[in-house]
C-alpha positions as CSV (number, residue, x, y, z in Angstrom):
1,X,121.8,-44.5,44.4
2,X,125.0,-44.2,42.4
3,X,125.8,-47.1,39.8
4,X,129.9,-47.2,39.4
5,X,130.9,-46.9,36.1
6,X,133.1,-49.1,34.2
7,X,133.8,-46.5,31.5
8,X,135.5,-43.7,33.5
9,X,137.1,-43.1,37.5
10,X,134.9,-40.7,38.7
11,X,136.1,-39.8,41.7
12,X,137.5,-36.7,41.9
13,X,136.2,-35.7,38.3
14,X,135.5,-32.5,36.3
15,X,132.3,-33.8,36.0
16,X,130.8,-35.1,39.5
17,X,127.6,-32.7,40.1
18,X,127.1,-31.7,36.5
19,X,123.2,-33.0,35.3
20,X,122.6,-34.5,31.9
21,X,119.3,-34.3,31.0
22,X,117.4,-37.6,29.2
23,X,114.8,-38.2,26.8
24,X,113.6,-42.3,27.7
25,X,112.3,-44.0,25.3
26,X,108.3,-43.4,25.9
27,X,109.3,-39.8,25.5
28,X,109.6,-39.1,29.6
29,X,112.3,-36.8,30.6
30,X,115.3,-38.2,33.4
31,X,118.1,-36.9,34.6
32,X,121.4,-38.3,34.9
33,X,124.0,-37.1,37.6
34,X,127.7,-38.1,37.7
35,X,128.6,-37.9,41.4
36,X,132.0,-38.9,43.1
37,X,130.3,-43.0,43.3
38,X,129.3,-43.4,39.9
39,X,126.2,-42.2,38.0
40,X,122.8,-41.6,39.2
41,X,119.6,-41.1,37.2
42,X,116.3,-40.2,38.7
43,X,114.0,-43.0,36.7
44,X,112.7,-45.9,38.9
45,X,115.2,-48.6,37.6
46,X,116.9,-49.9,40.7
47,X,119.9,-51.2,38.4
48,X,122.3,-49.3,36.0
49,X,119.6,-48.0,33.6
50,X,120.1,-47.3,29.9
51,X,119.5,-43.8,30.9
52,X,123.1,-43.9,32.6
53,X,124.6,-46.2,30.1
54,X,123.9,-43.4,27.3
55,X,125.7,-40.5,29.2
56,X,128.8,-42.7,30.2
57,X,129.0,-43.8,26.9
58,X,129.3,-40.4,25.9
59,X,132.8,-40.5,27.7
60,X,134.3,-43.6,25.8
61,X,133.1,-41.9,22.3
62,X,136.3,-40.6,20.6
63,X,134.4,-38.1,19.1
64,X,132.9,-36.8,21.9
65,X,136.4,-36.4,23.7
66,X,137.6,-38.7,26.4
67,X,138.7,-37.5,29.9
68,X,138.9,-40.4,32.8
């Protein structure tokens, strides 16, 4: 389930299909997928997870480069 994101439009972006992976914080490994909805990540949380929230943030980080 995609979680829209309030950072960047995805729809239509560079990004939809590309898969960032994720360390969580008990040391399991997620993966985070921007798709044309939102975000999706492949943990068990059935609300935007921090998982998520740490890639999008990634687009709102000047020094990371911002492209919406």
């Amino acid at each position: 389930m995609s979680h829209a994101s309030d950072i960047v439009n995805t729809k239509g972006h560079w990004a939809v299909g590309i898969e960032w992976p994720v360390i969580g914080s008990r040391g399991d490994n997620y993966t985070v997928t921007m798709t044309d909805y939102g975000f999706d990540c492949d943990c068990i949380a059935y609300r935007k997870c921090k998982h998520i929230k740490s890639v999008e943030e990634r687009f709102d980080d000047p020094s990371q480069g911002r492209d919406t």
